[in-house]
C-alpha positions in Angstrom: 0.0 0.0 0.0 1.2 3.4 -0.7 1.7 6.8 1.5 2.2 4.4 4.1 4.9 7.0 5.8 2.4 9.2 7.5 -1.3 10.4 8.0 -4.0 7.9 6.6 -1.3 5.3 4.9 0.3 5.2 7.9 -3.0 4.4 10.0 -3.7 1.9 7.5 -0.9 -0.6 7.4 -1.9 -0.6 11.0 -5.2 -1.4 10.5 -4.4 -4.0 7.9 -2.0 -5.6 9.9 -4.0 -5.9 12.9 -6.7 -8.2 10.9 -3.9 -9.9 9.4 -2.7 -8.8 6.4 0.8 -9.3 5.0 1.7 -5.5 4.3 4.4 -3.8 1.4 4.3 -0.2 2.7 5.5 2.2 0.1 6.4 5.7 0.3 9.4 8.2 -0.2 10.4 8.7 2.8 12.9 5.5 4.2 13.7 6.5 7.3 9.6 7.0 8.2 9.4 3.1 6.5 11.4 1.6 8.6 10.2 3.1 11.9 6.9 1.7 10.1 8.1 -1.7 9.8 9.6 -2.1 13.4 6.2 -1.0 15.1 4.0 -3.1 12.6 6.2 -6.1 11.3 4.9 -4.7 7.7 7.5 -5.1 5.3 8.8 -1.6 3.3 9.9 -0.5 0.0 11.1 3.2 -0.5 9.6 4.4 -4.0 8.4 8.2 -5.6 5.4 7.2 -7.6 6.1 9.7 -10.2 8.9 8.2 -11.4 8.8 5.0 -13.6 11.7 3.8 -12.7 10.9 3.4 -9.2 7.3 1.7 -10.4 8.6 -0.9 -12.6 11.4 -1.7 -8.9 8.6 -1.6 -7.2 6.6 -4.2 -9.4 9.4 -6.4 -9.7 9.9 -6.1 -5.4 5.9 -7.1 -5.4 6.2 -10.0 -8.1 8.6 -12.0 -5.3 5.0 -13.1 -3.4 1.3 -13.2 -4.6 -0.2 -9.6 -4.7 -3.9 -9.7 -3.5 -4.3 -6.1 -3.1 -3.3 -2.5 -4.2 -4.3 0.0 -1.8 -3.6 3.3 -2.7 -3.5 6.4 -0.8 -0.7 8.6 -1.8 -1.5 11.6 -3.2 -1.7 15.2 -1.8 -2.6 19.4 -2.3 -0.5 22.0 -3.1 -1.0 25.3 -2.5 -4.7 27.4 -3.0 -4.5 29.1 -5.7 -7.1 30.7 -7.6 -7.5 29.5 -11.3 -6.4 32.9 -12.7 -3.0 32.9 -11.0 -2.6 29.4 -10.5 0.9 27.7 -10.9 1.0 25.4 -13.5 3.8 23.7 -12.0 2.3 23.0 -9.1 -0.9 22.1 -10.8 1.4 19.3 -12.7 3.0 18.2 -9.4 -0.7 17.8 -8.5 -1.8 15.4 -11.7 1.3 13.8 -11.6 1.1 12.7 -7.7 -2.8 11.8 -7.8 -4.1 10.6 -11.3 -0.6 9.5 -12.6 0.8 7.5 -10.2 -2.6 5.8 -9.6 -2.3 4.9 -13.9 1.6 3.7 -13.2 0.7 1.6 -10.7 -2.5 -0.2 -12.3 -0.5 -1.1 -14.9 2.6 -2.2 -13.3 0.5 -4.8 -10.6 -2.6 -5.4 -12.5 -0.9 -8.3 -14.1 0.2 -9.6 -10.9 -3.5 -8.9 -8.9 -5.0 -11.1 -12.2 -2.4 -13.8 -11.8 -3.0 -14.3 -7.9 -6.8 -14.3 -8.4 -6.4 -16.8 -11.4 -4.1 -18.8 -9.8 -5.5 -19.0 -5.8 -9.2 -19.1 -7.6 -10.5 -16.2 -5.4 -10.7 -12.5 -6.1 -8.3 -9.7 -5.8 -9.0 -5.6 -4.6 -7.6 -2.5 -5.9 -8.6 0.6 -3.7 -8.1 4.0 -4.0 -8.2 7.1 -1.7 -9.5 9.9 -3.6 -10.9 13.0 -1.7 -14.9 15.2 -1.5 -12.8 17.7 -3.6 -12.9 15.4 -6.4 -17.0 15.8 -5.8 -17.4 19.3 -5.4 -15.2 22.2 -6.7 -14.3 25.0 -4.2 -12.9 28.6 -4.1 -8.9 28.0 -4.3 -9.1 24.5 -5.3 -9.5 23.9 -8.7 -5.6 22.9 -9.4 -6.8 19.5 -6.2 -9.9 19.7 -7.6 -9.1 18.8 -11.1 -6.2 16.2 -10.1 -8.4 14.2 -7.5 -11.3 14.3 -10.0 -8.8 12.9 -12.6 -8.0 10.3 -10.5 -11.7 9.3 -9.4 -12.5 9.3 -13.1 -9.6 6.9 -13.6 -11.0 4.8 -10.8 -14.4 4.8 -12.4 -13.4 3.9 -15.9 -11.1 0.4 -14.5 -14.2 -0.5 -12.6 -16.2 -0.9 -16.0 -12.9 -2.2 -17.8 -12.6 -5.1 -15.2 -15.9 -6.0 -15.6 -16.4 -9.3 -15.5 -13.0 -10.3 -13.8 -12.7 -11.3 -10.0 -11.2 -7.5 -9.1 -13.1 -5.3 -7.1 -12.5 -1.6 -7.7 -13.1 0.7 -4.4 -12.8 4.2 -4.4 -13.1 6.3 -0.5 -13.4 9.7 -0.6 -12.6 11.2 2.1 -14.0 14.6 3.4 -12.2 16.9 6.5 -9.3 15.1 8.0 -7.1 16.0 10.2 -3.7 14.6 10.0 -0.1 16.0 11.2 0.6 16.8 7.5 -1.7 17.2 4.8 -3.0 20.8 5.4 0.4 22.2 6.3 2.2 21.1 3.1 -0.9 22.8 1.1 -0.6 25.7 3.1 3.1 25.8 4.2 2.1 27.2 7.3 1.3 25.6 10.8 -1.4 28.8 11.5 -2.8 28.7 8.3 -3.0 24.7 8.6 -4.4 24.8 12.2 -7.2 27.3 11.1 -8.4 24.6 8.8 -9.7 22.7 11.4 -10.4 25.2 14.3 -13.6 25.1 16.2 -15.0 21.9 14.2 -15.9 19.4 16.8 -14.2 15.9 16.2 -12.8 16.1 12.5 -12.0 13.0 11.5 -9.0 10.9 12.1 -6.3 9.3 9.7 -7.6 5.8 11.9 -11.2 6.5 10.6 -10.3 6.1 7.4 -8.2 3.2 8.0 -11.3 1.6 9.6 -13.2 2.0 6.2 -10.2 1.1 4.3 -9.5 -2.2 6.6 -13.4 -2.8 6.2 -13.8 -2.6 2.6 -11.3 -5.3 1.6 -11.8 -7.3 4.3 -16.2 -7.3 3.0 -16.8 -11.0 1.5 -15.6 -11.4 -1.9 -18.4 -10.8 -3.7 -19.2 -7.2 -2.0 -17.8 -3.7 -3.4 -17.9 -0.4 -2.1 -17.7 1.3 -5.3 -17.4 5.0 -3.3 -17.7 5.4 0.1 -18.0 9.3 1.3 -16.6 9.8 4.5 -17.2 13.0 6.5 -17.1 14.0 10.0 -20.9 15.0 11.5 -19.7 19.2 11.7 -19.1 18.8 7.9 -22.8 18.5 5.8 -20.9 19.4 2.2 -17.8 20.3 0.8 -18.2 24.3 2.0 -20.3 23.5 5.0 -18.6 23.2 8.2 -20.4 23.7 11.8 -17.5 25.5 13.9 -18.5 24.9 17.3 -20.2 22.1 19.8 -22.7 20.0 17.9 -25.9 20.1 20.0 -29.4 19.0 19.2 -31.8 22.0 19.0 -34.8 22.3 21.2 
């Protein structure tokens, strides 16, 4: 599974591991993965998605053992800029992180997930952790909007591609959560990042995802959650946020 070096990945190979999976977490970051594998027993493979060249090592790390599952949940924001002085590099970064590396790594392991499921007679999951934004476009995020709609899209057309075959194709989409790093590498700035979240009673937590994630492939063989929205209560939509106690009116 990918991202696994912080925030929901990170939650995740814990939450796989605890109902037994066998886990690969994959992220940049070595130093993160191997604190990872020491607390978890998971094993680790340092990799940037964007790059090819670390796909195809990654494939052939993968190809050692059957592959049941691809779960993943890389991906990030940059910045909030408007469209009319957006970055175009950053809005590449963007693409490149969310929609590409999902497309590198479907068709590095596909092969592998069809081979297990063929071989073992049973069926095989690929899941990915897309985002509301790719739902609902907002004020200063077209540039996350567009990438994590790109990648939803992608997920959308492999479900209809696979038709027919013993994959299931899961997509969460996750609303307001807080993690120690998502909002401050968008904004750069602790304050900034901290405002985000200020006043909203219980955002959710990188382990509530990891509970749906855990959930979904662990559902009998024959169930898939094509998209699962996940918000906290204080958050009704995408630009509606209750800031304050949540109370039940009179």
């Amino acid at each position: 599974m990918t991202g696994a070096s912080s925030g929901i990945g990170r939650a995740t190979v814990h939450a796989l591991r605890e109902t037994g999976w066998e886990v690969i977490g994959v992220a940049r970051r070595a130093d993160r993965l191997e604190e990872l594998a020491q607390e978890t027993g998971a094993d680790a493979f340092a990799a940037d998605l964007t790059r090819q060249e670390d796909v195809a090592a990654l494939a052939a790390y993968t190809s050692e053992a059957p592959l049941h599952a691809l779960v993943h949940v890389a991906g990030g924001a940059l910045g909030s800029d408007r469209v009319e002085d957006g970055d175009p590099d950053g809005w590449l970064r963007m693409y490149e992180m969310n929609t590409v590396s999902a497309q590198r790594l479907v068709r590095a392991l596909l092969p592998q997930l069809r081979a297990t499921s063929a071989r073992e007679k049973t069926h095989a999951d690929t899941l990915f952790v897309t985002s509301t934004a790719a739902q609902v476009a907002y004020p200063g995020g077209a540039g996350y909007n567009a990438a994590k709609a790109g990648e939803a899209m992608l997920v959308h057309a492999l479900r209809q591609e696979l038709v027919g075959e013993p994959i299931r194709v899961i997509e969460i989409a996750p609303g307001m959560v807080r993690t120690e790093e998502f909002s401050l590498t968008r904004l750069g700035d602790r304050a900034a990042a901290d405002a985000v979240y200020e006043g909203v009673d219980h955002p959710l937590t990188a382990g509530d995802i990891a509970d749906v994630i855990a959930y979904s492939v662990n559902a009998p063989g024959h169930v898939n959650l094509d998209l699962v929205t996940v918000r906290p209560v204080a958050q009704a939509a995408q630009h509606l946020v209750h800031r304050g106690s949540l109370a039940a009116r009179d």
